[in-house]
N, C-alpha and C positions, 0 to 999 in steps of 0.2 A: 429314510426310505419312504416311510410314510408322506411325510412333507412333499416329497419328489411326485410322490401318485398324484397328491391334492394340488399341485401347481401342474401339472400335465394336464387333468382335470379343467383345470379354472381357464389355462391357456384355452385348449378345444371349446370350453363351452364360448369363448370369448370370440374367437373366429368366426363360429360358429353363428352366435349372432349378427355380429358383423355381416355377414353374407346375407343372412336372411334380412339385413335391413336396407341392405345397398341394392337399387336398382341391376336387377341382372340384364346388361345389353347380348342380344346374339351377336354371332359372329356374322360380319358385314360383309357380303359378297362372295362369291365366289374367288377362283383364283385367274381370272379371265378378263384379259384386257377388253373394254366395252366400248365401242364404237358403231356409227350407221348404218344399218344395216342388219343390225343384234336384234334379238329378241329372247324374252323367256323370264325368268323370275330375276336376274339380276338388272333386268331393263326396266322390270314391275320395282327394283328396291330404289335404281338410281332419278325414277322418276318419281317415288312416291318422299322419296327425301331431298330432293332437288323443290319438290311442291311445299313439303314440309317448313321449306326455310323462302318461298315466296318466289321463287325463281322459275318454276315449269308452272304453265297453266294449263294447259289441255288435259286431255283425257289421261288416265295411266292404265294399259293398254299392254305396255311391255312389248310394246313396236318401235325402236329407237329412229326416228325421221327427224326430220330439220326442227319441227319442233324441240324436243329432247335435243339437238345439238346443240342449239342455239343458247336454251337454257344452261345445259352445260359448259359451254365456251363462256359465259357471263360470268359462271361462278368461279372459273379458274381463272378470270382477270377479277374478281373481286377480293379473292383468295390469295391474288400473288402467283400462281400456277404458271407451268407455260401451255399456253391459248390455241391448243390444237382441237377438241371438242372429242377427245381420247379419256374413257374414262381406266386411266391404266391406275399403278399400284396408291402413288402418291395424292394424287385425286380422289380415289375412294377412300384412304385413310382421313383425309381431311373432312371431307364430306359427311362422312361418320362420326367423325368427333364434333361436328357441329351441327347435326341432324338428327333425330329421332325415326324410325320404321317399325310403325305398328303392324310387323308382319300378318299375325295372326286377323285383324283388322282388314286391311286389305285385300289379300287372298279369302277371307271371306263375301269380302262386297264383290269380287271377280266372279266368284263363283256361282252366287245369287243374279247374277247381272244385274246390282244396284247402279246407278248411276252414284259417282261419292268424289269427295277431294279430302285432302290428310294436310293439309295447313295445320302448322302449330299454330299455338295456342287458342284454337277452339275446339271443345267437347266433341267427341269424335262420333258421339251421336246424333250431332248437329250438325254433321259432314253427308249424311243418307238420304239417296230421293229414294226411298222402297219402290220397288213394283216396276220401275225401267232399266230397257235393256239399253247398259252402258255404252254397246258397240255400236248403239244409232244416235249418239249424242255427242256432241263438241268433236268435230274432226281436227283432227291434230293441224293447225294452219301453220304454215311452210313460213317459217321470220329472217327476211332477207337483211343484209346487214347493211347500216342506214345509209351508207352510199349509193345504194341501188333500191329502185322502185320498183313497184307492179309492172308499170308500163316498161320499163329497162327490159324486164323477166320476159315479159310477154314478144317485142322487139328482139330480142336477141333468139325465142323458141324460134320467133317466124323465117331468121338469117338461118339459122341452125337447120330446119328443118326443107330451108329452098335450098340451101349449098349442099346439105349430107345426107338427108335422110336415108339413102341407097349403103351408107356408110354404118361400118361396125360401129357400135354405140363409143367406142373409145374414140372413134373417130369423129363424132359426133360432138362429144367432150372435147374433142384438139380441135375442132372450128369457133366452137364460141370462146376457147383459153386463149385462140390470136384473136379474138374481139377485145376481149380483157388485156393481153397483151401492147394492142396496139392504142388504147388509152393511156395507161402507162407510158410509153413513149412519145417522147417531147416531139418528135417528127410526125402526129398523128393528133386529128382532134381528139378533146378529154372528154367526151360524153360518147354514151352509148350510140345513141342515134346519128351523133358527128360521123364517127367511124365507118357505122353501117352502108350510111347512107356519103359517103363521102364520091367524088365522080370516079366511074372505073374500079373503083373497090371491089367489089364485090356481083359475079354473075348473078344472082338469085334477085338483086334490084333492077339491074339491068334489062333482063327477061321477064319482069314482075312476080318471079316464083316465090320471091321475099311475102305477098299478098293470100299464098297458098293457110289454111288453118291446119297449125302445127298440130302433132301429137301427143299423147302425154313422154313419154320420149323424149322428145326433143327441149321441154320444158326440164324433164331429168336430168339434161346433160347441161344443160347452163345452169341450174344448181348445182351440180358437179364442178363444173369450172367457175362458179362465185365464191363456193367454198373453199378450192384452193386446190383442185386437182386438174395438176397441166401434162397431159402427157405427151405435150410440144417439146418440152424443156425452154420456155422462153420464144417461142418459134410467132416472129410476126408476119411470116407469110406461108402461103400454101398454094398448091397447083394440083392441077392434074394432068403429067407428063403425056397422057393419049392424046387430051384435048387442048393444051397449051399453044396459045400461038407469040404469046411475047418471047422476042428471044433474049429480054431482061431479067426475067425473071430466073434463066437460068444460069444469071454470074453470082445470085446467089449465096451465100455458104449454104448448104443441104444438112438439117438435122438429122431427121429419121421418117419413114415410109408411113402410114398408118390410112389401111385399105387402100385405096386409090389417087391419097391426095401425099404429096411428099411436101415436108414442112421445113422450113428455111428460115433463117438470119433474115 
């Protein structure tokens, strides 16, 4: 019996060290699929550990925009992952396992409004600009994926914003998805400005409202549609049934309505 006590004993103090010797990790995230648009402290973990392992460079912020997507789409093609810029369950387990978040760290430098980055392997007191407010420093810049340029981004706000700007922002998004769309298709020049600018294409050239200076808006909805959001369904043409005068365009196949313009095959 005694023996018994004294091996219960030796076991507990043995764990016991154990614990105390082994890095204690918190538990990683919330239980919250994270995506564009997110904000709040699991936007502050996935960016401060995305920066941790080299991948985010901007600001950490805990405002998830195309920066933070971008980084994150990198790391679930470095990872093996599939490449949607979703920080859902599989993602953030990985991420964790091969990341470090000095929560405490962090949420400190937030709080103070230091200006700081959380890169591993350098001293994390070497990571502090004391005395600046982090919210007026490194704006999170927009990383387009390397098939398309500035000038693409810029060209396609000004299509965007001469052809819909009157149009619900979805709609907005479904005019530049047939720009992108009709790249894609072998029936259609392969470059931005081919398409745009192609003869009869498009009214906004035509009229020269293409010349108009777009809003930020309209620059939102073609990062919208370069990301990968069509909500044409594949749709490489569009009208507007009030003001349509080709009677081609209406043999058509007809997808779906979206505000004013109906979008087609």
């Amino acid at each position: 019996m005694r023996k018994n006590k004294w091996l219960i004993w030796f076991v507990t103090l043995c764990l016991l060290t154990l614990s105390l010797s082994t890095p204690q990790q918190s538990e990683a995230f919330s239980g919250q699929v994270i995506e564009r648009g997110a904000y709040g402290d699991d936007v502050i973990e996935l960016q401060s550990r995305l920066q941790y392992i080299g991948l985010y460079k901007n600001k950490i912020d805990g405002k998830f925009g195309y920066g933070t997507y971008w980084a994150l789409r990198n790391f679930q093609d470095q990872f093996g992952l599939p490449i949607d810029g979703v920080a859902g369950q599989k993602t953030k387990t990985k991420l964790a396992n091969v990341s470090t978040y000095h929560k405490e760290f962090v949420q400190n430098q937030l709080k103070k409004g230091n200006q700081f980055t959380h890169y591993g392997g350098i001293p994390l007191e070497q990571q502090v600009k004391k005395g600046t407010n982090q919210g007026a420093k490194q704006p999170e810049q927009v990383q387009l994926p390397a098939k398309y340029s500035e000038q693409d981004l810029q060209l396609m706000a000004n299509a965007v914003y001469g052809e819909a700007r009157g149009e619900p922002y979805e709609g907005q998004v479904a005019v530049a998805a047939v720009i992108i769309n009709r790249i894609e298709d072998s029936e259609f020049p392969n470059t931005i400005s081919g398409v745009i600018f192609q003869p009869l294409a498009f009214t906004a050239v035509a009229d020269g409202q293409i010349w108009l200076t777009p809003n930020a808006r309209a620059k939102e909805a073609v990062l919208d549609a370069i990301n990968g959001w069509d909500p044409t369904e594949n749709a490489i043409y569009y009208f507007n049934p009030e003001t349509a005068t080709s009677k081609w365009i209406w043999t058509r196949a007809q997808i779906k309505t979206i505000g004013k313009h109906i979008f087609a095959e």
